[in-house]
C-alpha positions as CSV (number, residue, x, y, z in Angstrom):
1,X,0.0,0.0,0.0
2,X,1.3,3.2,-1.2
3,X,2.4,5.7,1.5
4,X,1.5,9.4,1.0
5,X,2.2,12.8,2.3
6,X,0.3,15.9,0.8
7,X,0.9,18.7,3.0
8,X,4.2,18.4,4.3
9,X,5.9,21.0,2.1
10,X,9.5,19.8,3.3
11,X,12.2,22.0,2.0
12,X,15.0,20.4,0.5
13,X,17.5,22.7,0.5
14,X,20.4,21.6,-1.8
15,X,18.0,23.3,-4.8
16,X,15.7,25.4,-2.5
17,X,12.6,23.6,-4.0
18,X,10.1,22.7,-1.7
19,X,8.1,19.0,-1.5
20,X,4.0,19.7,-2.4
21,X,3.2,15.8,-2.8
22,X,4.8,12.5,-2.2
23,X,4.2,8.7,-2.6
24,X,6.0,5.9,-2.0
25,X,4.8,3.3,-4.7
26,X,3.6,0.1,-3.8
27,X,6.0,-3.0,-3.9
28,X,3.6,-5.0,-6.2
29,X,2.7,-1.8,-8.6
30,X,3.2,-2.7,-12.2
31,X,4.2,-0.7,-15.1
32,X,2.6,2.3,-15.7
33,X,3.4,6.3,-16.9
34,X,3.7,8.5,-14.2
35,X,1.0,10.9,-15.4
36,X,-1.2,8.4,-15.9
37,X,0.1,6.8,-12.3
38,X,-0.4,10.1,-10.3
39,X,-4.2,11.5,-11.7
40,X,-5.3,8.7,-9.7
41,X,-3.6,10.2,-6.4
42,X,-4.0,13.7,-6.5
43,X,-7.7,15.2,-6.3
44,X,-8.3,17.8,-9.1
45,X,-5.4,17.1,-11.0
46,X,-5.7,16.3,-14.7
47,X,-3.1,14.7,-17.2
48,X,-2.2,17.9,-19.0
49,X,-1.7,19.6,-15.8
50,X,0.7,16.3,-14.5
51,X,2.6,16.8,-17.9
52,X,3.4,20.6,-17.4
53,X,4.9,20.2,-14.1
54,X,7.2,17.3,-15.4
55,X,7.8,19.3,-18.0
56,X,9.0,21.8,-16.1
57,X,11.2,19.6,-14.1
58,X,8.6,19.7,-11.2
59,X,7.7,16.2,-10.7
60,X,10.8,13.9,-9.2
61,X,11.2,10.0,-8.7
62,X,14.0,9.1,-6.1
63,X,14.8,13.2,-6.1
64,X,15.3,13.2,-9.9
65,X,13.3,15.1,-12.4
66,X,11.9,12.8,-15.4
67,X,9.7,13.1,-17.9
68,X,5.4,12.6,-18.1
69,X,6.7,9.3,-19.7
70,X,8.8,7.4,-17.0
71,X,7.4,4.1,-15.9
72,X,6.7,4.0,-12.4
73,X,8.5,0.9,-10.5
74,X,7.8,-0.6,-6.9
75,X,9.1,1.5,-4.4
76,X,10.3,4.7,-6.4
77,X,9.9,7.8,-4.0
78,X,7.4,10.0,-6.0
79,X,7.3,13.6,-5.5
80,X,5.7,17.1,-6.4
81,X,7.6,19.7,-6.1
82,X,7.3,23.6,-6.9
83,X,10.4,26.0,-7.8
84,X,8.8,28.5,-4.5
85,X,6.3,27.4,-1.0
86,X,3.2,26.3,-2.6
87,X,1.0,29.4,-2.9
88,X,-1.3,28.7,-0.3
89,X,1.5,29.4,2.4
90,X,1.3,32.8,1.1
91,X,-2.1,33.3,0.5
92,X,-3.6,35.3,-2.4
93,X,-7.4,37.1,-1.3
94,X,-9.6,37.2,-3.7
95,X,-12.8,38.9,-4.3
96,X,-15.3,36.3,-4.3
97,X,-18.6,36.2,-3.2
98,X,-19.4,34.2,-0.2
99,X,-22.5,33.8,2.0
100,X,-22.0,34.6,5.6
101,X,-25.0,33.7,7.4
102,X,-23.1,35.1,11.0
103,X,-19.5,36.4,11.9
104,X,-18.5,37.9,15.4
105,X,-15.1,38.7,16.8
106,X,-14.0,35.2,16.8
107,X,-15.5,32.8,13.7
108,X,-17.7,33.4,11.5
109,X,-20.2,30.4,9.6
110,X,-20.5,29.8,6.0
111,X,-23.6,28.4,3.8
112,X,-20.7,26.9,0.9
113,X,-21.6,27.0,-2.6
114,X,-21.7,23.5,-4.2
115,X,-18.6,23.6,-7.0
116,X,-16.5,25.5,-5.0
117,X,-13.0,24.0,-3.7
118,X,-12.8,25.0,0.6
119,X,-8.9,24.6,0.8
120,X,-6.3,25.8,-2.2
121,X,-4.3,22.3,-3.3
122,X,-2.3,21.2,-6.0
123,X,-3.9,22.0,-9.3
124,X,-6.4,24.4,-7.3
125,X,-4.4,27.7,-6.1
126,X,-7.4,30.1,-6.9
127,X,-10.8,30.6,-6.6
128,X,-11.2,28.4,-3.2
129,X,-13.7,29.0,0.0
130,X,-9.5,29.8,1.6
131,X,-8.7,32.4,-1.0
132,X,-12.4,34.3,-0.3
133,X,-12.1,34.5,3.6
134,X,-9.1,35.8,2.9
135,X,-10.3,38.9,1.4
136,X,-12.8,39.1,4.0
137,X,-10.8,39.3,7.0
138,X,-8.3,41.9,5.1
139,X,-11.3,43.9,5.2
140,X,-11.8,44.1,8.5
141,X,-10.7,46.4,10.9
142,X,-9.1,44.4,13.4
143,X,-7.3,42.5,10.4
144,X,-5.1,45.3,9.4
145,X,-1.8,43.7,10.6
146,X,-0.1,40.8,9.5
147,X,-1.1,38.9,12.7
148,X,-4.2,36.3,11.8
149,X,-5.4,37.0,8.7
150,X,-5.3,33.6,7.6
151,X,-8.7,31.6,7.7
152,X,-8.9,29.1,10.6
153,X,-10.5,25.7,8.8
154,X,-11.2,23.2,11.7
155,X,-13.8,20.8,9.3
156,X,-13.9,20.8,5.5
157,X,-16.9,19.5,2.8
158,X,-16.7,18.4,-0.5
159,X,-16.0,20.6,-3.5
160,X,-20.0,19.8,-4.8
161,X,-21.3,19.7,-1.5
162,X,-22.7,22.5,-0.6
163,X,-23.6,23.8,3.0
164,X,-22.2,25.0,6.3
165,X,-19.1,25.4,7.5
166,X,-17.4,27.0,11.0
167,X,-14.2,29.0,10.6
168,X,-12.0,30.6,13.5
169,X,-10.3,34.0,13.6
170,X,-8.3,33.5,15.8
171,X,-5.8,31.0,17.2
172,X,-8.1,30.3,20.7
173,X,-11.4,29.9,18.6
174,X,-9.0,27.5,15.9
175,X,-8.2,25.2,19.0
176,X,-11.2,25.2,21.1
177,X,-13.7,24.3,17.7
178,X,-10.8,21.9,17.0
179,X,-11.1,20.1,20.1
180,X,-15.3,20.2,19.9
181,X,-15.0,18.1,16.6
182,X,-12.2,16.0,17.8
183,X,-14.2,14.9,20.8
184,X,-17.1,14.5,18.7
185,X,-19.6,16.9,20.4
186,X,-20.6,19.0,17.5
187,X,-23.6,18.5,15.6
188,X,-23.3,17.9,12.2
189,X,-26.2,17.1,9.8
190,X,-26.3,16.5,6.1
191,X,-29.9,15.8,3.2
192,X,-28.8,13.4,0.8
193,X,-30.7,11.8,-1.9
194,X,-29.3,8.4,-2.8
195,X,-30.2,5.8,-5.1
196,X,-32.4,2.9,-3.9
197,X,-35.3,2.2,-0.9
198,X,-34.5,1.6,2.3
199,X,-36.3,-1.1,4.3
200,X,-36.3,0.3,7.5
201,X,-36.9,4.4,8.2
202,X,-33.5,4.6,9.8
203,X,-30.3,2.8,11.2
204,X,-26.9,3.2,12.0
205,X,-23.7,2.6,9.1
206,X,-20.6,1.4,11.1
207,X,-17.3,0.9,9.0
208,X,-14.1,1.8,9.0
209,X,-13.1,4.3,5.8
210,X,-9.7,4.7,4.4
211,X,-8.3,5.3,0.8
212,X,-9.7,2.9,-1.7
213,X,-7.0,0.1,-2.5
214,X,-7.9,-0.3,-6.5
215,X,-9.2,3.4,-7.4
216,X,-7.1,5.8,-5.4
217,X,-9.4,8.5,-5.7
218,X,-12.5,7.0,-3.8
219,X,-12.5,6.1,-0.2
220,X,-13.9,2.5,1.0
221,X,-15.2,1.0,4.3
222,X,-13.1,-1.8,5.7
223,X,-15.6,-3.6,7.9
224,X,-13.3,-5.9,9.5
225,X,-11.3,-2.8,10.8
226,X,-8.2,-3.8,8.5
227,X,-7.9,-0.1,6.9
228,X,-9.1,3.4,7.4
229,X,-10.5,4.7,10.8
230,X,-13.5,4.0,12.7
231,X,-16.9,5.6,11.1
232,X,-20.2,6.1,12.1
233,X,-23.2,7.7,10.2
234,X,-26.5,7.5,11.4
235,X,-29.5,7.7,9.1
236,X,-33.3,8.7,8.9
237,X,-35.4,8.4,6.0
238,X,-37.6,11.8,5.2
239,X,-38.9,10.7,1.7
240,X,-39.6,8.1,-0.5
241,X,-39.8,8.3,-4.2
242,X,-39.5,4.4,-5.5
243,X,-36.4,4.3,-7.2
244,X,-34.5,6.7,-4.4
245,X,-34.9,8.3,-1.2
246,X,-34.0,11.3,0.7
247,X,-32.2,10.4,4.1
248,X,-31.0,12.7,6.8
249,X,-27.6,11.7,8.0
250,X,-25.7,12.5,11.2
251,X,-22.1,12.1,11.8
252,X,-20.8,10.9,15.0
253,X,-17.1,10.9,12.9
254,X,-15.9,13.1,10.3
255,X,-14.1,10.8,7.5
256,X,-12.9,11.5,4.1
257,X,-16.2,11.3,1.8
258,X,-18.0,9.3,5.2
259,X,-21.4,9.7,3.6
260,X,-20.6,8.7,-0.2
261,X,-18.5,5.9,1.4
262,X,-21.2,4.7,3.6
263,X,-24.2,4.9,1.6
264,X,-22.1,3.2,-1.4
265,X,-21.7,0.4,1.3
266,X,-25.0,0.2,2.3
267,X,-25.7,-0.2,-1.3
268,X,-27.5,3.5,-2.0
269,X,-25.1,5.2,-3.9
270,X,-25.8,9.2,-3.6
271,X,-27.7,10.2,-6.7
272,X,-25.3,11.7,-9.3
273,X,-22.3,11.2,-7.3
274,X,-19.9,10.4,-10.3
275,X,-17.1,9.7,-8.3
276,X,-19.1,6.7,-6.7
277,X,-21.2,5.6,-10.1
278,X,-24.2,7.6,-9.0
279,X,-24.4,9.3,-12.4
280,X,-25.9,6.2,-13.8
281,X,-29.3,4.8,-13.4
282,X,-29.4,2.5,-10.8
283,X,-32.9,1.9,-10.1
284,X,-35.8,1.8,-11.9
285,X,-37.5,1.3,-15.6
286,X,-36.1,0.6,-18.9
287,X,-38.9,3.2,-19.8
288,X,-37.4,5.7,-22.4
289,X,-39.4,8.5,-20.5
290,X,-37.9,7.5,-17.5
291,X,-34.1,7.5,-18.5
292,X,-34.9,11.3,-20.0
293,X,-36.8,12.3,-16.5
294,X,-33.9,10.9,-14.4
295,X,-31.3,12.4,-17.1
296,X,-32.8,15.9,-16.6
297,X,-32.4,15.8,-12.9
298,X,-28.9,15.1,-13.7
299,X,-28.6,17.7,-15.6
300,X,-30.2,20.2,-13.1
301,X,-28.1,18.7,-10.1
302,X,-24.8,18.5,-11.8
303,X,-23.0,17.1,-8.7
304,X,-23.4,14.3,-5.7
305,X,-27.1,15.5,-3.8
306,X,-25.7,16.4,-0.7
307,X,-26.2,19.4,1.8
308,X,-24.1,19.9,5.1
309,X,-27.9,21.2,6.4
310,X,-27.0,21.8,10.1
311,X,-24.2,22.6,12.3
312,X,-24.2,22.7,15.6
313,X,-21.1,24.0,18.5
314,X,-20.2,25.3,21.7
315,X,-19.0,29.1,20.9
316,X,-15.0,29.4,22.1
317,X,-15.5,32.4,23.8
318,X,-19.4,32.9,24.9
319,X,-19.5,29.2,25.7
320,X,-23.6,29.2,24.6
321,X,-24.4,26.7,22.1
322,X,-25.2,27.6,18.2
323,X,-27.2,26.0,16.0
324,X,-27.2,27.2,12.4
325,X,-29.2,25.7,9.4
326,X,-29.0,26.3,6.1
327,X,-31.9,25.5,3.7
328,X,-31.8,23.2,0.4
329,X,-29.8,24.6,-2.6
330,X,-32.2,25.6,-5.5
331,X,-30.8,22.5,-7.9
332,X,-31.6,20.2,-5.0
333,X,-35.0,21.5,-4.3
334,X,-36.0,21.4,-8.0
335,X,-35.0,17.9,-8.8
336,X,-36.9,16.9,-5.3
337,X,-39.7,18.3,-7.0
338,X,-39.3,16.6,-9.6
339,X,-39.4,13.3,-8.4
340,X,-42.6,14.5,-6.5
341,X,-44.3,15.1,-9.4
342,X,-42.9,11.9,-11.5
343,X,-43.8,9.7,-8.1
344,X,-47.3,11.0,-7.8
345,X,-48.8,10.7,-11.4
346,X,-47.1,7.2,-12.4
């Protein structure tokens, strides 16, 4: 199993470049070119964009550049590196808009856009939920010095997820959220609409999840414990529309992709999750009307049907609780509708 590091951003010295990305490849990997090898590793990334940095002497095996056409072998040291610090230790703000639904002194919280990146990353340097705050706090008064005027991310979602999101301002609020989601006393609640019925209105999905062992770019649940980290999702069913259903899920952990993983395991694959398969039809008729309704709700929710709906914490400073909730995005509501509709007169 390949080892990985992707935020280390270990200077080397002897050239002054500095380490982004690196993989130890597995003993029993077989042949393959590296830009084909490492699209499969690092979220975002494309071929083209692997063949520029090789190109420009940017991606190293066993600390020597090579070309986008080297052939990986068992145990090369893999690694990404940039001529400067990767640009998101010197943050660039940018002037995006973001909606704040509450800020005080200490954090503000954050109803995420679905398609937006929350954290700039290789292949991802702009235009992030990171880069945003940024410009935010840079505004404000208190923010005029070079003291904290980085964003304080203590939980992340999804790049098409949309929904809430806590950050801290300041280094107290950054360890005292910290330690609320590390303990597991936060209140977390996502909608989803996956593919399939459930037989019972709700339950409990136990498994750990780690990093897929075939397909790199998914996670998988490792009942037996083998892999991953312990994860639990609890689940409630709020509607039934044949062929898939909307659930309510609650994290007691907070894993890499936990709900994808889980439902996938539970066999109810989020509705056009593509990284999963949900972008096909899963269940229902061969009816040609019925591949055209289910293909126009695909094309209206262009992204995995899931809202991070609820967040819940004990403010740092105040110490009172907070509960925020943000409502359903508009392409989620429509295709909900939709299926309404479709369920009702057939």
């Amino acid at each position: 199993m390949e080892e990985i590091e992707n935020t280390s951003f270990l200077d080397t010295e002897a050239d002054e470049m500095y380490e982004h990305f690196k993989i130890v490849v597995d003993k029993g990997q077989g042949s393959v070119r590296i830009d084909k090898y490492l699209v499969n590793f690092i979220e975002n990334s494309t071929r083209n964009k692997i063949q520029q940095a090789a190109q420009a002497g940017n991606i190293l095996v066993n600390s020597s550049p090579v070309k986008s056409n080297y052939k990986v072998k068992p145990n090369d040291v893999v690694s990404v590196v940039l001529a400067h610090p990767p640009r998101d230790t010197a943050l660039i703000p940018e002037n995006i808009p973001i909606d704040i639904i509450y800020e005080d002194d200490d954090l503000l919280v954050v109803n995420k856009e679905a398609g937006m990146v929350v954290h700039p990353g290789f292949g991802n340097f702009e235009g992030t939920l990171v880069n945003a705050l940024a410009y935010h706090f840079s505004q404000l008064p208190y923010f005029r010095t070079d003291m904290e005027k980085r964003p304080g991310l203590v939980h992340r979602i999804d790049k098409d997820t949309s929904g809430l999101l806590v950050i801290a301002k300041n280094e107290y609020a950054m360890n005292h959220l910290a330690k609320q989601f590390f303990n597991k006393t936060t209140q977390r609640v996502y909608t989803a609409l996956v593919w399939g019925n459930f037989d019972e209105d709700e339950g409990t999905i136990t498994g750990h999840i780690g990093r897929d062992l075939k397909n790199r770019m998914q996670m998988a649940v490792f009942p037996d414990g083998s892999h991953g980290k312990h994860a639990v999702t609890h689940y409630k069913v709020l509607e039934r529309f044949r062929y898939v259903t909307l659930v309510e899920c609650r994290l007691e952990t907070g894993r890499t992709h936990q709900i994808r993983a889980h439902m996938r395991y539970a066999g109810h694959i989020l509705f056009n999750d593509e990284r999963y398969g949900g972008d096909q039809i899963l269940k229902g008729t061969t009816f040609t009307k019925y591949k055209q309704f289910v293909e126009n709700c695909f094309q209206i929710l262009p992204r995995q049907a899931l809202h991070a709906r609820t967040l819940g914490f004990i403010h740092p400073v105040t110490k009172k609780e907070m509960f925020f909730e943000a409502d359903l995005p508009e392409d989620m509501s429509q295709v909900l509708e939709k299926w309404r509709n479709y369920t009702h007169f057939t």
